[in-house]
C-alpha positions as CSV (number, residue, x, y, z in Angstrom):
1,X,109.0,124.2,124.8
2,X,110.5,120.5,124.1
3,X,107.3,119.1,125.8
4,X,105.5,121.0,123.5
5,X,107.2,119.6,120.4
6,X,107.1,116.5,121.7
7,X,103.4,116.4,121.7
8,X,102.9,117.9,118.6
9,X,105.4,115.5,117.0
10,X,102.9,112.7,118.7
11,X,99.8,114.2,117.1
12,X,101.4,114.1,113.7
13,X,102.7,110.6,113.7
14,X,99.0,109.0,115.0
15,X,97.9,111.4,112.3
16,X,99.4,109.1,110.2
17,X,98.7,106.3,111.4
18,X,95.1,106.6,111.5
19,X,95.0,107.9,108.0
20,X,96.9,104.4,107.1
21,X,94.6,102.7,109.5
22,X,91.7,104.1,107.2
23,X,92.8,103.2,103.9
24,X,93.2,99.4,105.4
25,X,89.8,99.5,106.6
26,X,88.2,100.9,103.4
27,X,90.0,97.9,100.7
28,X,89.0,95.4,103.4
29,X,86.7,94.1,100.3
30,X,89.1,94.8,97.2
31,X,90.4,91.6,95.9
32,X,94.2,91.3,96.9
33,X,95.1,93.9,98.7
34,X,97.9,94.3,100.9
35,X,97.5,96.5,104.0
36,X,100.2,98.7,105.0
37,X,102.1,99.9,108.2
38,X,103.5,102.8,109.4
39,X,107.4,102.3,110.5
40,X,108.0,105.1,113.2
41,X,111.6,106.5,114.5
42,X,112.7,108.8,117.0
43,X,115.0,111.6,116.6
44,X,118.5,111.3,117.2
45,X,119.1,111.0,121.4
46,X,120.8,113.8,123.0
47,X,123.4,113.4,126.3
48,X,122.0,115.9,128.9
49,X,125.1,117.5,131.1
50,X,124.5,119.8,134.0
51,X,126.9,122.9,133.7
52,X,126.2,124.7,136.9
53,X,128.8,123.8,139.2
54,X,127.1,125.1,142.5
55,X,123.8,125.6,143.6
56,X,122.9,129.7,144.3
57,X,123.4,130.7,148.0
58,X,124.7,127.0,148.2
59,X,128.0,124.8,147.8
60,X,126.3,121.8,146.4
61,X,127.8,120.9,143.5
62,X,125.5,120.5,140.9
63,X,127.4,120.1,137.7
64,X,127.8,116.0,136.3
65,X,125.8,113.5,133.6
66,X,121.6,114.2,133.9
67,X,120.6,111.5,131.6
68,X,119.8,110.8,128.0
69,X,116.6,112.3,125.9
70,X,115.0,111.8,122.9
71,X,114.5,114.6,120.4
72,X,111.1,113.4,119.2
73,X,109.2,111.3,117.1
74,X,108.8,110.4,113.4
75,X,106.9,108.7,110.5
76,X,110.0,107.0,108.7
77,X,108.1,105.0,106.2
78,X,105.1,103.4,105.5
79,X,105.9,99.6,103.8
80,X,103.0,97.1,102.5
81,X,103.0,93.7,103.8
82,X,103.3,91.2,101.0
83,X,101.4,88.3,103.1
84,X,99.0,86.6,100.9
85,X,95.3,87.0,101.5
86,X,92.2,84.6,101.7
87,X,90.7,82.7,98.6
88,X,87.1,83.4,98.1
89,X,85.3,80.5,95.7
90,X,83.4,83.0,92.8
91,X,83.4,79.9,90.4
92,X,83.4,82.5,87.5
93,X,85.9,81.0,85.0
94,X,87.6,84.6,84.6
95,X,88.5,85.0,88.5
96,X,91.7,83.6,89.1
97,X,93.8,84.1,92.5
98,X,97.5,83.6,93.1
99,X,98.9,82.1,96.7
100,X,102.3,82.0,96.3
101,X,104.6,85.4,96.0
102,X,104.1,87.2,92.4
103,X,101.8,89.3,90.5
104,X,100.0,89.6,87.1
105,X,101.3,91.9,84.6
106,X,98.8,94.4,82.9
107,X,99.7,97.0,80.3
108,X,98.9,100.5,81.0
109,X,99.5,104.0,79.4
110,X,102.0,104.6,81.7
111,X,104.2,101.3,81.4
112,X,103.9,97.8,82.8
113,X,102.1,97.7,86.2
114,X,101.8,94.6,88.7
115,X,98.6,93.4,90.5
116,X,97.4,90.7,92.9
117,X,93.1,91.6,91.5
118,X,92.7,88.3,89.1
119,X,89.2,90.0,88.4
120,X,89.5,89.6,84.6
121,X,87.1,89.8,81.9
122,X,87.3,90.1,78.1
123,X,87.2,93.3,75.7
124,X,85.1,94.1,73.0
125,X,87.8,92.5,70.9
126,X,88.6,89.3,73.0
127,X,91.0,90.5,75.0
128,X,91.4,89.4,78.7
129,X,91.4,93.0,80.7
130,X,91.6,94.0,84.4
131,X,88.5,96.1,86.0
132,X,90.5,99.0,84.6
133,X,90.5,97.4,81.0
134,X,94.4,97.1,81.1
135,X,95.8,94.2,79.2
136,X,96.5,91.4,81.0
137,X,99.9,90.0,79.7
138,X,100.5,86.4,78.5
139,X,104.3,84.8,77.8
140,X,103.6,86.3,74.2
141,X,101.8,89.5,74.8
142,X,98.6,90.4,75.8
143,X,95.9,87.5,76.4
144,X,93.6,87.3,74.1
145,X,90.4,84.6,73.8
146,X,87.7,83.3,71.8
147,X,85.5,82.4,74.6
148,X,84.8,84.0,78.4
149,X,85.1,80.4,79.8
150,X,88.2,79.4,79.3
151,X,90.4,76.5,81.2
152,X,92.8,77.6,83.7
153,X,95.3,74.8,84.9
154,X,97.6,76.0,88.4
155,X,100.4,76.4,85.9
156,X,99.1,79.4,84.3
157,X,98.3,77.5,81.1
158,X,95.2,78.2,79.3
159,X,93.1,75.9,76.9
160,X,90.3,76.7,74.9
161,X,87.9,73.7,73.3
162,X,91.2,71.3,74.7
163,X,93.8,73.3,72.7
164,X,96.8,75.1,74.3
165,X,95.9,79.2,74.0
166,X,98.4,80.6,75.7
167,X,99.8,81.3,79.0
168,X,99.4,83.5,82.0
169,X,103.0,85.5,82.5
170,X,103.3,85.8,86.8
171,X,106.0,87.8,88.0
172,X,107.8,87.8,91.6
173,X,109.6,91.5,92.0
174,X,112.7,92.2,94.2
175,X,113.3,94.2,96.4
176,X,109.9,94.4,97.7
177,X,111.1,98.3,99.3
178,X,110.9,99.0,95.7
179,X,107.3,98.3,95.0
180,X,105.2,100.9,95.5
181,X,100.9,101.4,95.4
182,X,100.4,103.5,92.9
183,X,96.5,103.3,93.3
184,X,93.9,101.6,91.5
185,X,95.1,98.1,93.3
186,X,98.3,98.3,91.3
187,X,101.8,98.0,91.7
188,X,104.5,100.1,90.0
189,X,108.2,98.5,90.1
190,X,111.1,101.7,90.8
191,X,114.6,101.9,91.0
192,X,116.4,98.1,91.0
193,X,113.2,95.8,91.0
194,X,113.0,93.5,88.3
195,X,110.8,91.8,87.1
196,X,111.5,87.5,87.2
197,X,109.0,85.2,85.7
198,X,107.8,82.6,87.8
199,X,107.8,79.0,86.2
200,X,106.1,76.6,89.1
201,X,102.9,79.1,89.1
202,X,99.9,78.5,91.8
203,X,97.0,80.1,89.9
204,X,93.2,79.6,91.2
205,X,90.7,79.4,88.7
206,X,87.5,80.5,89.8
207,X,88.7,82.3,92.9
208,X,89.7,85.3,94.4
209,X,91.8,87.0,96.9
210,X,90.9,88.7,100.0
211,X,92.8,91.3,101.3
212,X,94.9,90.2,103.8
213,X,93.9,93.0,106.4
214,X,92.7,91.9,109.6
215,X,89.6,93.4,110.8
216,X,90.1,92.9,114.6
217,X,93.7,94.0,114.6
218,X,92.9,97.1,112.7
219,X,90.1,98.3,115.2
220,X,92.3,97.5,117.9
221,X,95.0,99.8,116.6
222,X,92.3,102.3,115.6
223,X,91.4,102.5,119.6
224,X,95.0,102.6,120.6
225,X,96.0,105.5,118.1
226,X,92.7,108.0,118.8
227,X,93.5,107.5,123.0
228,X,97.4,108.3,122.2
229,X,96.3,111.4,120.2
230,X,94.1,112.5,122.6
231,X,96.6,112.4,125.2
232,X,99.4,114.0,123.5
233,X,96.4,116.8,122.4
234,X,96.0,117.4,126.1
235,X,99.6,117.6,126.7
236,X,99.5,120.3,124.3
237,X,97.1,122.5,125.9
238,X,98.4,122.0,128.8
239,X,101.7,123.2,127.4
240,X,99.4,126.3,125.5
241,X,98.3,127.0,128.8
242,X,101.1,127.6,130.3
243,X,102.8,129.7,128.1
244,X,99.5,132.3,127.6
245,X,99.5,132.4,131.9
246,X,103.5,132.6,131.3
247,X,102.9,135.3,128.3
248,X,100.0,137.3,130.3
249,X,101.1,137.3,133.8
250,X,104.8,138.1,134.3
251,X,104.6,141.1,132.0
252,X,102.6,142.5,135.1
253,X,105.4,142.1,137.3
């Protein structure tokens, strides 16, 4: 029965990887995303000890040390890496990218969120706005312009018709562990992450940035994953086998 588990415990963590390997593949074109990866673990190992001290009809000893095992196999946690992506040129005055660690701050119903997606544009009222129509937040609040083409200096700083209008707030957040997806391409600090403001900013005006998900890598992994499934599937009906010939056939004897 251990083989059993062992396989099923297999299926269930390339299950999980695959979906993971899916979600990467399908933001390869949202503007800063950060793939993730699944961290696995195995159980606990277990010290196998013969007890028998003699073979039947024999005296060979057979009692002493057999080895170690592993229980099985586990998803432990799935963490995003926080490498930056590829700038794209757009040349749209409202696009801005970040290189260096940190995120823009937008306002949403549900509290302050984080975001790497400079894909801004302005409100009804002049406000600038993520593609979700959060607020994006300035030093002093919420951005808000007279004009859709602004200037943007790497500094954050913004100018309209030469004249200082505000600037951008960028935020680096610590521990990275404590940043989760919360969907959308945004970024939800828990527990002890705080927000810091960043003062020697790297903003992009007129860019964007890629996701930083390699295409190659990921359909390598994809490959690797669906053949280590399929094996441990096989291992499992093998195992099912088995225990129906096991089940059927020695309740005739």
């Amino acid at each position: 029965m251990r083989g059993l588990y062992n396989a099923a415990g297999s299926m269930l963590v390339n299950q999980a990887r695959l979906e993971n390997i899916s979600n990467n593949l399908a933001n390869l074109n949202t503007n800063g995303y950060k793939r993730s990866e699944v961290i696995n673990r195995s159980f606990p190992e277990i010290y196998l000890y013969r007890l028998e001290k003699t073979a039947p009809h024999t005296n060979t000893a057979l009692y002493g040390p057999v080895g170690v095992a592993a229980e099985n196999v586990a998803v432990e946690e799935t963490v995003v890496i926080h490498l930056p992506g590829a700038l794209r040129e757009t040349g749209r005055e409202l696009d801005l990218a970040l290189q260096e660690p940190g995120f823009f701050m937008v306002q949403t119903p549900e509290g302050m969120r984080y975001t790497r997606d400079g894909h801004f544009h302005l409100s009804g009222d002049g406000t600038l706005v993520n593609p979700r129509g959060f607020p994006v937040w300035g030093e002093d609040g919420p951005v808000t312009l007279q004009t859709d083409r602004p200037v943007i200096d790497r500094r954050g700083n913004i100018y309209e018709d030469g004249e200082l209008a505000g600037r951008l707030q960028v935020v680096d957040l610590a521990p990275e562990e404590l940043i989760w997806k919360e969907g959308y391409n945004l970024y939800e600090a828990v527990g002890d992450a705080q927000p810091v403001a960043i003062q020697q900013l790297s903003v992009f005006q007129g860019y964007l940035e890629e996701a930083n998900t390699d295409l190659g890598r990921q359909m390598t992994d994809m490959i690797k994953v669906r053949r280590s499934y399929e094996a441990a599937q096989k291992v499992s009906q093998v195992y099912d086998r088995l225990l129906s010939r096991a089940a059927n056939e020695l309740a005739q004897l």
